[in-house]
C-alpha positions as CSV (number, residue, x, y, z in Angstrom):
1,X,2.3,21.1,-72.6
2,X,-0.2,20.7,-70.0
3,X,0.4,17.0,-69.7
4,X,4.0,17.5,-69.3
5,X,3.9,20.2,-66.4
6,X,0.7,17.7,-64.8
7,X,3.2,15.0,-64.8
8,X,6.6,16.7,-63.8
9,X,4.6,18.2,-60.6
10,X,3.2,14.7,-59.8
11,X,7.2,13.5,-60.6
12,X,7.9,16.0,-57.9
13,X,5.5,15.3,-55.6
14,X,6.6,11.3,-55.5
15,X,10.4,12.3,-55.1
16,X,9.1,14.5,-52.0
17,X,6.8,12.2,-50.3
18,X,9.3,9.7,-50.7
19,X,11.9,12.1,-48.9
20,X,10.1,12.3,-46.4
21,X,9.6,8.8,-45.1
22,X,12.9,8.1,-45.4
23,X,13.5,11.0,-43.2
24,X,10.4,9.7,-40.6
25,X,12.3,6.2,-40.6
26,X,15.8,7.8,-39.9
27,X,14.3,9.6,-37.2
28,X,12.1,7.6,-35.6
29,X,14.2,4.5,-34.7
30,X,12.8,1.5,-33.3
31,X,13.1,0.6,-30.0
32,X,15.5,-2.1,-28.9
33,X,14.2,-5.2,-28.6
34,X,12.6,-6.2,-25.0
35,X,12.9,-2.3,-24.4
36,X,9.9,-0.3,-22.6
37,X,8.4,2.8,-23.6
38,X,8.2,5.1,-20.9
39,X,5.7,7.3,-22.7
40,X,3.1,4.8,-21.9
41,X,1.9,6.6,-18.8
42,X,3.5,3.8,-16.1
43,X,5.4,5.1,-13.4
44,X,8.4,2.4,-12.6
45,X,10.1,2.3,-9.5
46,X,13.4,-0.1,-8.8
47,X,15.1,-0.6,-5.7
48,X,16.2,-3.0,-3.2
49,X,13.7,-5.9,-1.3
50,X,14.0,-4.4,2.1
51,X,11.2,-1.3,1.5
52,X,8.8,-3.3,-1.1
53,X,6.4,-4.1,0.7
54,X,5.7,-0.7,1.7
55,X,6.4,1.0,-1.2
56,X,4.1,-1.4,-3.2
57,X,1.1,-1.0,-1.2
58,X,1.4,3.0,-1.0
59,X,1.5,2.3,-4.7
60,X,-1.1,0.7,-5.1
61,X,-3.2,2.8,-3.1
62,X,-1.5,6.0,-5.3
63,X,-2.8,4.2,-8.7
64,X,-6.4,3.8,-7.0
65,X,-7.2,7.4,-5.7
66,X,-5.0,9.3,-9.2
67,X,-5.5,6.9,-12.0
68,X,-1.3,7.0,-12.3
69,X,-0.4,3.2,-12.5
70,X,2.7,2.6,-10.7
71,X,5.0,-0.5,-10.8
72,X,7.3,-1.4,-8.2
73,X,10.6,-3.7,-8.9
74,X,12.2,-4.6,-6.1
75,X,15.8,-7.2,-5.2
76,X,18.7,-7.0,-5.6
77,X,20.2,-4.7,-8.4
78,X,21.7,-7.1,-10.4
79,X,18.4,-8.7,-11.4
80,X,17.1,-4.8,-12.6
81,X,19.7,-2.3,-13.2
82,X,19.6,-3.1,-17.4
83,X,16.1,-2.2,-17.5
84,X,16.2,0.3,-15.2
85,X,19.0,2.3,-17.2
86,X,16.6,2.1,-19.6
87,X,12.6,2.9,-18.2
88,X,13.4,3.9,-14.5
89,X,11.5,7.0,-13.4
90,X,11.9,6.3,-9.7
91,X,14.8,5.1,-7.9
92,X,14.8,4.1,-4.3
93,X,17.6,2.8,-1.7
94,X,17.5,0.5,1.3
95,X,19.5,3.2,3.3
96,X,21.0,6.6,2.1
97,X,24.8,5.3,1.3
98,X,23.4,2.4,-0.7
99,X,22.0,5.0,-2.8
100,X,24.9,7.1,-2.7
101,X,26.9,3.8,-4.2
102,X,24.4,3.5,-6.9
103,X,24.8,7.2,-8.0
104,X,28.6,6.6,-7.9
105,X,28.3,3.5,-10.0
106,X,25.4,5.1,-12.3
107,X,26.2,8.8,-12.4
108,X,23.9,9.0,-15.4
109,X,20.6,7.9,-13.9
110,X,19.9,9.8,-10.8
111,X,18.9,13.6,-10.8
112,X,20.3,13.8,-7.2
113,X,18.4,17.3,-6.7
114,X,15.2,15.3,-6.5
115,X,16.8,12.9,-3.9
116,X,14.3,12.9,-1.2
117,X,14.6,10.9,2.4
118,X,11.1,9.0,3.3
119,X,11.2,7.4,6.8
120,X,14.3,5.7,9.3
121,X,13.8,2.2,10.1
122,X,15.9,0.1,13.3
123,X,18.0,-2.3,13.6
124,X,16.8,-5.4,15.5
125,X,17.7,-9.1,15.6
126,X,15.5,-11.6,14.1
127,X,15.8,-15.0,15.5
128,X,13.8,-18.7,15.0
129,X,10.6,-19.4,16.4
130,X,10.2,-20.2,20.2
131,X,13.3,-18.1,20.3
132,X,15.4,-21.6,21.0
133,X,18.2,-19.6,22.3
134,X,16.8,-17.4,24.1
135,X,18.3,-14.3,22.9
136,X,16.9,-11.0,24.3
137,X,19.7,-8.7,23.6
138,X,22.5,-7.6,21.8
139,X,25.2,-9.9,24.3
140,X,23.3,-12.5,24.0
141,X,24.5,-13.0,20.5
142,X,27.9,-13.3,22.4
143,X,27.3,-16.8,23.8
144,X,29.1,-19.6,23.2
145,X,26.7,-22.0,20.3
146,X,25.1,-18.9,18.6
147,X,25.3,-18.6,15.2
148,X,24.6,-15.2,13.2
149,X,24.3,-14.6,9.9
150,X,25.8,-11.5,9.1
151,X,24.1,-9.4,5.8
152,X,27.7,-7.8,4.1
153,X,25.9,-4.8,2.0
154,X,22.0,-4.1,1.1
155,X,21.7,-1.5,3.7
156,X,23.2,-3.4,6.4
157,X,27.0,-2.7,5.7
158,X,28.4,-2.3,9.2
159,X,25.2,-2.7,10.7
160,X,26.1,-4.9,13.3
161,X,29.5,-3.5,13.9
162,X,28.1,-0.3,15.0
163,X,25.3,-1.6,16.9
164,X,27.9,-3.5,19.0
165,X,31.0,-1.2,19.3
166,X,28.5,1.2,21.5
167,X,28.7,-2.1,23.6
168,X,32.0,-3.4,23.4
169,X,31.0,-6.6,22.0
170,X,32.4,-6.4,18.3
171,X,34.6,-9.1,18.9
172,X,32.2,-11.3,20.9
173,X,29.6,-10.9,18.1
174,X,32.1,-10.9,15.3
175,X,33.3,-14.8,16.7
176,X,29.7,-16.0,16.1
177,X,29.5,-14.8,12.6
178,X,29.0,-18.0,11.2
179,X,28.2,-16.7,7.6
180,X,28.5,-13.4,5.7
181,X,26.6,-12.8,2.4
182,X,26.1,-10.0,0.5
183,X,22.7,-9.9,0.2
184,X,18.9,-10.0,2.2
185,X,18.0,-12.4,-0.3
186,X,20.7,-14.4,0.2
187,X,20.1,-14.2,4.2
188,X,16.2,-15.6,3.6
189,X,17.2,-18.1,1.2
190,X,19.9,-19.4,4.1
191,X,17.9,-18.7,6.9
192,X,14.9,-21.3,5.3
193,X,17.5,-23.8,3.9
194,X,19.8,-24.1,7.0
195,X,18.2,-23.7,10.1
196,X,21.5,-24.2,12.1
197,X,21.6,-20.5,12.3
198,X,19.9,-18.9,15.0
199,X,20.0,-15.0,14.7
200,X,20.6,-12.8,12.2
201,X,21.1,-8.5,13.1
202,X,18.9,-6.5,10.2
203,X,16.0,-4.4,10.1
204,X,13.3,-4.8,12.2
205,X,11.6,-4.6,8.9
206,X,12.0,-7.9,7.6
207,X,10.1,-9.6,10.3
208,X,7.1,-8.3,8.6
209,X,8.1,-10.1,5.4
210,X,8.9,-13.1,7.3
211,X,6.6,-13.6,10.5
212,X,6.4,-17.2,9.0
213,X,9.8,-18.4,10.1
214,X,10.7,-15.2,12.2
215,X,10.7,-13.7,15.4
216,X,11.5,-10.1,16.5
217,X,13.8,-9.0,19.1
218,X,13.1,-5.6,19.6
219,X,16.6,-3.6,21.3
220,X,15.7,-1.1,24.1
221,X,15.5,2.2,22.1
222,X,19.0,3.7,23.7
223,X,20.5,0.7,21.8
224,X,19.2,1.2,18.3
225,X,20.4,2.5,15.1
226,X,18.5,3.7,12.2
227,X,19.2,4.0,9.1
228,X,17.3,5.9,6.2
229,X,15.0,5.2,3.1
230,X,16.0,7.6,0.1
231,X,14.4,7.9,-3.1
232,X,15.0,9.8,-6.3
233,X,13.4,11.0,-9.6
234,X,15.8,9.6,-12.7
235,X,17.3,11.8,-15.4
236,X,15.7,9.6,-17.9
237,X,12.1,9.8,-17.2
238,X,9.7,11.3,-19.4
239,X,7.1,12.1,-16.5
240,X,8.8,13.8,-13.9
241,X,5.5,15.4,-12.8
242,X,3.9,12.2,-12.2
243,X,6.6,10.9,-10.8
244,X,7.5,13.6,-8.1
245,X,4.1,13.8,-7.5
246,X,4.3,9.8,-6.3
247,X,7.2,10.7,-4.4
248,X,4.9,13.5,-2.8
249,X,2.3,11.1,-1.7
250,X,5.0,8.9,0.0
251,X,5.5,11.9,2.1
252,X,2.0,11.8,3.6
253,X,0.5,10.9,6.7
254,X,-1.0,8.0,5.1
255,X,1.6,6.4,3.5
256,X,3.6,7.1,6.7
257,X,1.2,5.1,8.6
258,X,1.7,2.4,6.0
259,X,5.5,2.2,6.6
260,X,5.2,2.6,10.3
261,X,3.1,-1.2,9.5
262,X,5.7,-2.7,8.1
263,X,8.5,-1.8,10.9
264,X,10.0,2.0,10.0
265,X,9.5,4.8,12.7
């Protein structure tokens, strides 16, 4: 009798344990393959090429004095936009419509009430070494054998247009547009494969990445426009803490200084 009851509990006891890791494997599904775990204490931050190089280095500075590694992808969205839909805990944009379009497009990723505005950066015109041309303003770019590359989107949507209504020279400039792409990578890969061109209105920020095969026209400040740097804590991110807190330290005084190095006000 004993032997039966022994046996029925241990009968019971399989059928139960069994239960349950069939419940555990129902429940905990494995990631997909290639996916990231964002539980893994890794802040990651995607945006566009223009503010990397700041970003990065405040990063890496972050990481050093909190322990908090931070990763910074940067390019064009194409390239990131799969993985960041599925590990993104910090979003950032090149200026604040281009990351009003990407809410638009990705209405599921941003939590907009976090969006936070870091610094302005201007509009100059980056031109070739030695300055061939001569070009030391905005009508300049309206003689007659210069050729402008003109950046259609990544920040720079209108850019030029705006800069030279104020002047009336949007249809002197607009004659010189030799090129329009849609992106700055696209711009640097054409500016270092074709050097027929010989100006090219951005950011006064991408001299910095390109002091190589650039120089910087500065406009007279009565001429320039800025344009913002947003940045947002995602609805997907497990460590919202640590990642408003990296937002926080982009707001200080010494991450300011580190934009202000690479070209924002």
């Amino acid at each position: 009798m004993k032997k039966t009851m022994l046996l029925s509990v241990l009968l019971l006891f399989v059928i139960a344990a069994a239960g349950l890791s069939v419940y555990a494997k129902k429940d905990n599904k494995p990631a997909p393959q290639g996916a990231t775990s964002q539980n893994d204490h890794v802040i990651r931050v995607y945006g566009p090429g223009g503010p990397l190089g700041p970003i990065k280095e405040a990063a890496e500075k972050f990481s050093a004095e909190t322990g908090i590694q931070v990763e910074v992808t940067a390019g064009p969205e194409g390239k990131w936009i799969d993985q960041a839909k599925q590990d993104a805990d910090i979003i950032f944009g090149g200026s604040e419509y281009m990351l009003q379009n990407f809410i638009f497009t990705y209405p599921e990723v941003i939590d907009t009430k976090s969006r936070t505005e870091l610094y302005p950066r201007a509009a100059g015109i980056l031109v070739r070494k030695g300055n061939p041309k001569k070009i030391e303003s905005l009508e300049d770019l309206t003689k007659k054998g210069v050729k402008i590359i003109d950046v259609n989107g990544a920040g720079q949507l209108g850019l030029w247009e705006d800069l030279a209504g104020r002047k009336g020279l949007i249809e002197g400039i607009s004659q010189n547009i030799k090129v329009s792409v849609k992106s700055s990578a696209e711009a640097i890969d054409l500016w270092k494969s074709n050097s027929s061109t010989d100006a090219w209105i951005t950011y006064e920020s991408w001299h910095y990445r390109l002091q190589d095969v650039t120089e910087l026209v500065e406009l007279p400040e009565e001429d320039k426009l800025y344009r913002g740097t947003p940045i947002a804590v995602t609805k997907i991110t497990d460590q919202k803490k640590e990642a408003q807190q990296f937002i926080n330290y982009l707001k200080t005084e010494e991450s300011h200084e580190i934009f202000q190095k690479w070209g924002w006000k």
